[in-house]
LUMFI-380202 format. One record per residue (C-alpha): z, x, y. Coordinates in steps of 0.25 Angstrom, whole numbers, plus 5000, padded with zeros to 4 digits. Example, Ala and Ser with C-alpha at 12.3 -4.5 7.8 and 13.67 -1.06 7.14 Angstrom:
! LUMFI-380202
503150494982/502950554996/
//
This chain:
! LUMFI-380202
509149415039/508249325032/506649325035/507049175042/508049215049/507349355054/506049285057/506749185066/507449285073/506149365074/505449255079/506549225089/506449375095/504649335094/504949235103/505949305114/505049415114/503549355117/503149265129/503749135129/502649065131/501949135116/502249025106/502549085091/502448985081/502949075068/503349195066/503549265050/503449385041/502049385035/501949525025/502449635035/502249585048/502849475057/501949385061/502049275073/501349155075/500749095088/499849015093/499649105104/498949215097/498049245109/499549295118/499749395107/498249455107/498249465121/499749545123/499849645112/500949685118/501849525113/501549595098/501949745100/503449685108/503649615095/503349705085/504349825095/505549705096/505449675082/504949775075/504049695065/502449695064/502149595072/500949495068/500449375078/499649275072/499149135075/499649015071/499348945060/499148805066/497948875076/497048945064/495948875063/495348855049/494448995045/493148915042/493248845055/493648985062/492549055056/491548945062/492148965077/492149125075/490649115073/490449015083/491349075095/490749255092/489449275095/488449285083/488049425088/489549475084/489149475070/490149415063/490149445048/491349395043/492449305047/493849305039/495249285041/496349345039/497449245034/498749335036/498449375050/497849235055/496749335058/495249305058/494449455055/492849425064/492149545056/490749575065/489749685066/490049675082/491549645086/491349665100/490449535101/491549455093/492749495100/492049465113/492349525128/493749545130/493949475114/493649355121/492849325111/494049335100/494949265109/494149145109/494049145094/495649155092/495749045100/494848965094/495448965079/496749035082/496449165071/496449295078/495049355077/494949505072/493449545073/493249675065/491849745064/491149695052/491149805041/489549835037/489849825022/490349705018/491549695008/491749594995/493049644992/493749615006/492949495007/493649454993/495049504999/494849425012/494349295004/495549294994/496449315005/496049215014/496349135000/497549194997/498049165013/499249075009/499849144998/499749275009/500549205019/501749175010/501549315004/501649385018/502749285022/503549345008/503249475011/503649485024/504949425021/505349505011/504749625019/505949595030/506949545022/508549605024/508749735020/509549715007/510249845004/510949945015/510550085009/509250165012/508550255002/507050254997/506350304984/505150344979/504650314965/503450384959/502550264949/501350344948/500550424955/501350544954/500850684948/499650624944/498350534953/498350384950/499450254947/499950294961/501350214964/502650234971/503950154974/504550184988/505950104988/507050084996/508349994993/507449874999/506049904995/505049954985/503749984987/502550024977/501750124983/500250104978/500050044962/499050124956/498250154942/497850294938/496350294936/495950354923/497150324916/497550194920/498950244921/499950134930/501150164938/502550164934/502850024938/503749974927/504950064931/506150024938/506050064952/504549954953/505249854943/505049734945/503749754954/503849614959/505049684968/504249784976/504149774990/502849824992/501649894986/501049994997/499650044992/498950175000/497550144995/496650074985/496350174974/496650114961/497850244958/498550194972/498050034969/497749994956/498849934950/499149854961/498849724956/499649744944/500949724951/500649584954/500449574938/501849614938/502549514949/502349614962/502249504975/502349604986/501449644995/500549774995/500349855006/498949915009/497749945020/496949825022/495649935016/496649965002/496949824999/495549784999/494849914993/496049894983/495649764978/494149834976/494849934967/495849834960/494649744957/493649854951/494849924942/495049814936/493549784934/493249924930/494449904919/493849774914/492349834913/492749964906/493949884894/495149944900/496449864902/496449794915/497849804922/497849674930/496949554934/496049534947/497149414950/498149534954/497149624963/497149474970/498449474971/498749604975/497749564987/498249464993/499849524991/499149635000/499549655014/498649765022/499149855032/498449955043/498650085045/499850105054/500649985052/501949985050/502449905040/503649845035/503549815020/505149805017/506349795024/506449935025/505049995022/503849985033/502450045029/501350115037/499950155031/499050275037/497850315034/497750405021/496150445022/495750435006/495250295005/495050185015/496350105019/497250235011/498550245017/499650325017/500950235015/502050265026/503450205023/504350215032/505750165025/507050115031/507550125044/506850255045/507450295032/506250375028/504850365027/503750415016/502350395014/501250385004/500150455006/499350374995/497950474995/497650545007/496550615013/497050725023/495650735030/494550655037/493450615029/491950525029/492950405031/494450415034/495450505043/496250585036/497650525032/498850515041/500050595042/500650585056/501950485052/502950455062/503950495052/503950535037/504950585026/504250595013/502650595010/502050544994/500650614996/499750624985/499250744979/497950724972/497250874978/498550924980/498351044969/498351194974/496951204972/496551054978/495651094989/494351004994/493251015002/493250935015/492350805016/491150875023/491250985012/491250885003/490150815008/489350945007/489550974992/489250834988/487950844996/487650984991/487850924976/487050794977/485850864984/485950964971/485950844962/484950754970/483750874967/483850864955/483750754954/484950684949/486050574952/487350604957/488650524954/489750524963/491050444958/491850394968/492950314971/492450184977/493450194988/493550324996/492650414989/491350324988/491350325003/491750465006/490550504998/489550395003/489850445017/489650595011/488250545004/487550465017/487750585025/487050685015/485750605017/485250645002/484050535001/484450484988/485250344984/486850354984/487050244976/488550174976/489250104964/490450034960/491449974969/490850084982/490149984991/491149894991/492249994993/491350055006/490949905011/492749905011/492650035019/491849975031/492749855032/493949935035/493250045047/494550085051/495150135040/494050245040/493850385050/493250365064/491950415061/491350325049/492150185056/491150215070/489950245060/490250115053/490350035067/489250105074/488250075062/488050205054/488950165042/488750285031/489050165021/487950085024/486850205021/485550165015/485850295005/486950194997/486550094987/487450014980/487449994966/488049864962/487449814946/487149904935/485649914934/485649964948/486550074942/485650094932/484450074940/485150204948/485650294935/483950284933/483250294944/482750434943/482850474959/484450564961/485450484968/487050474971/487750364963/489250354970/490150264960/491350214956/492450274950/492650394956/493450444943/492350394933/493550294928/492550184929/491650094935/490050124939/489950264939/490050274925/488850214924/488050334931/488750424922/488450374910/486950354915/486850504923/487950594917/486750654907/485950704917/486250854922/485550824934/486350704938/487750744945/489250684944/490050714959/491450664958/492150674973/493550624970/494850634963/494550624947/495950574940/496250644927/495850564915/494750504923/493150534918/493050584932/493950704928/493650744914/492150754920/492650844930/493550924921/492050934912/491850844904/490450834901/490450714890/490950564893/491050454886/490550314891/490450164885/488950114883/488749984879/490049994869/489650134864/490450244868/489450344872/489550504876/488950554889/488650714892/488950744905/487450814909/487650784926/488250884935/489850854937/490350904952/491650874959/491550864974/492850874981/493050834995/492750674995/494150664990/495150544996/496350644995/496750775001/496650904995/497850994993/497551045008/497250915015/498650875006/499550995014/498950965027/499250815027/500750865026/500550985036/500250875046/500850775043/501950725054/503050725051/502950815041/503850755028/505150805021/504550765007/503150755001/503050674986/501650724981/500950624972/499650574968/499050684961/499050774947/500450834943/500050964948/499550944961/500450854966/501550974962/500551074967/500450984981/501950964982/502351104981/501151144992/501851055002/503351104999/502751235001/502051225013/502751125020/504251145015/504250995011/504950935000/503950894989/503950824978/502750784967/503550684958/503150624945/502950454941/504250384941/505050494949/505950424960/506150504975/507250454982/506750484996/508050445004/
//
């Protein structure tokens, strides 16, 4: 049936099913959802149950939204938002949502704003027709989502008709009878980095994260048949911002892609801060940049956000879930559940089997589930790690070492994940001396207080209640170079947490060059180092680099300290790894192991067979799996 024809005959059943006395004044696909149109907005918010009878009788994501014809203009909105909630709501910011007709009230005290009973709210729906959403204002405020939601708001006309395509093509007629689905491996396989994999079925094909592989620069395999030409791709599904899962996105639209992306609303914004500075960072150090800002923009507004635990139809024959994956905020675990309960597969993009200093440990309890792509970066024999609080422990014991005598210590960290991890670490060690933050960390943390409820229990109700470990007088931020030289001088110790985590770049290359002499200055790396990264050949011994100065190459001997501290890592050890699959429910009848060096993605596959009596597999780039 034609999207028309189906969205007459939907709107027919709309109408038979609600009140005869709600008028609907349009009804159309918009991205994956269903959305109606009413002037009668307020009958929907007061009987939730209208929207959940829909959604049962015609099993679609059902949206309500107001008319057109009774928004009032934003600027004038604004102005009766201000003059209607009570100044002692503390209202910080006001911004509106195009695609959901949606006005976001962000205050430090949304009790005040919403008012008794939401009378409050209610009055101001009434008064310009947008449905108010008040959220608690975030304590560190964010230039990167301020540019996403600005550009959007721009871009608000070319998103409707974009959403309109989308969901059209999303629920078009199924074109062909038979049922099969397959896996193709583009990179990310027997090694860590340019993560990408192509699920399709004789309907649909969907790109499963675009990534780069740090150090080497190396792409994924998107020239064979089975992505050719890329502008035909359904979908591009990405679990999490990291440039190996992300990087590369942009690129596609360089090369026709239209479709949209697939992401957590914290991914797509802390994907854009990653996107921006890699490109940046290529620029700065005369390496070959791979696209133009113009594409990151693109690949933002082409982007369509989901929440954990919505189900999603992306295809005529595909839907998609996201859980929480516990490595960096917004990380998810892709769930695909394909054809009429053909099969159903997930991603587990990286994954952090255990509660940390911010998120829960990731999910495993699916309703259903045939085959799991897991990765396997500490899947080795011999990849065990300390837990956070052992962690914590060591790092102290190391810093505290350092500190008397004398000395800085240099922590690189990615500016997602890891930063935070360890700054939580650091303000409860209480050490007395400055930690100071450079690179992209602030602005990466100030996104982590926007999006509370992506992170654990504990540190979302010490951010509400006031006692934000981000907002420590401990932390300065370093933002200008002679503040970073007025900090390699001073002679007093302190911690310097920078950016990159794999010293591929950025700031805290600087501080080597500056403090890597000195025997009493230390170097503590807490996460992953890729190989062919200077993070690596440091760990491996190296004890001589070679750095640009002012357009002489010039040699630095390695005089500081060099430790490893394991336990701050966003992925699971080879134990955490075996666990996630012991519980996870149900158990699956194949495991594809991925995401990590040849011989630990073999060694984690043949664990699991053995423990578990699973069928596995650790298949190499360009290998196809037929699944069904």
């Amino acid at each position: 049936m034609p999207a028309e024809e189906m969205l007459l005959e939907l709107k027919r059943r709309i109408v038979e099913l609600l009140p005869a006395d709600v008028s609907i004044t349009g009804v159309e696909f918009e991205g994956p959802e269903l959305v109606i149109y009413t002037e009668d907005t307020q009958r929907f918010v007061d009987d939730g149950a209208m929207v959940r009878t829909l959604a049962r009788e015609l099993k679609k994501r059902i949206s309500v939204r107001p008319s057109s014809n009774i928004l009032m203009e934003p600027e004038k909105a604004s102005k009766v938002i201000y003059d209607i909630i009570p100044d002692e709501g503390g209202i910080k910011d006001i911004y509106f949502d195009m695609d959901k007709a949606e006005v976001i009230i962000e205050a430090e005290k949304p009790g005040l704003v919403i008012g008794t009973h939401g009378a409050t709210l209610r009055e101001v729906a009434k008064v310009i027709g947008w449905r108010p959403n008040v959220i608690r204002a975030p304590p560190i405020q964010s230039s990167i989502i301020k540019s996403i939601r600005r550009y959007l708001r721009e871009e608000s006309e070319f998103r409707k008709d974009f959403l309109k395509k989308v969901g059209r093509r999303i629920y078009r007629d199924k074109l062909i009878g038979d049922e099969w689905l397959r896996m193709t491996s583009l990179g990310g396989c027997r090694e860590v980095g340019r993560n990408a994999f192509m699920l399709s079925t004789p309907e649909t094909r969907i790109l499963i994260d675009c990534g780069v592989s740090v150090g080497s620069e190396g792409m994924p395999y998107l020239y064979v048949p089975e992505v050719s030409p890329i502008s035909n791709i359904d979908a591009v599904v990405i679990t999490h911002a990291h440039l190996d899962h992300s990087g590369l996105v942009p690129l596609l639209f360089l090369y026709e892609y239209d479709g949209p992306i697939y992401t957590t609303q914290p991914t797509r914004d802390l994907m854009a801060l990653l996107l921006l500075d890699y490109i940046e960072v290529s620029a700065r150090e005369g390496k070959r940049i791979p696209y133009k800002s113009s594409l990151i923009r693109d690949a933002i507004r082409h982007t369509i956000p989901l929440k954990y635990g919505d189900v999603t139809d992306i295809s005529p024959d595909v839907k998609l879930t996201f859980y929480n994956a516990g490595h960096i905020l917004g990380s998810s675990i892709a769930y695909f559940h394909a054809g009429n309960g053909l099969y159903n597969i997930a991603f587990t993009g990286d994954i952090k089997y255990e509660r940390t200093f911010l998120f829960d440990p990731a999910f495993n309890g699916f309703t259903r589930l045939e085959a799991l792509v897991m990765e396997s970066t500490y899947g080795g024999m011999n990849d065990m790690q300390p837990s956070r609080r052992e962690a914590e422990k060591n790092l102290k014991d190391e810093i505290e070492r350092t500190i008397k005598k004398g000395g800085k210590v240099i922590i690189p960290a990615f500016a997602v994940g890891r930063s935070q991890e360890v700054m939580i670490a650091l303000e409860g060690m209480q050490l007395e001396v400055p930690v100071y933050l450079d690179g992209m960390i602030w602005e990466a943390t100030a996104v982590h207080t926007a999006y509370p409820e992506y992170l654990n229990k504990n540190l979302k109700n010490s951010i509400f209640q006031g006692e934000n470990p981000f907002l420590s007088d401990v932390f300065v931020q370093v933002d200008d170079a002679e503040k970073r030289k007025e900090v390699m001088e001073e002679k007093e110790p302190s911690i310097i947490l920078s950016t990159s985590g794999m010293l591929n770049g950025g700031p805290v290359l600087e501080y080597l060059k500056g403090l890597a002499r000195d025997e009493e200055n230390m170097l503590i790396f807490v996460g992953y180092q890729a190989e062919g990264t200077l993070g690596r050949r440091i760990q491996k011994g190296w004890n001589e680099m070679q750095f640009s100065n002012e357009g002489r190459m010039e040699n630095i001997k390695m005089g500081m300290e060099i430790k490893t501290i394991d336990g701050f890592s966003g992925h699971s050890d080879r134990n955490q790894l075996l666990e996630y699959v012991r519980r996870i429910r149900p158990l699956p009848s194949k495991v594809i192991c991925m995401h990590g060096e040849n011989n630990k993605c073999m060694a984690l596959a043949s664990g699991i067979h053995k423990k578990f009596n699973i069928e596995t597999v650790a298949p190499m780039n360009l290998e196809s799996l037929r699944l069904v």
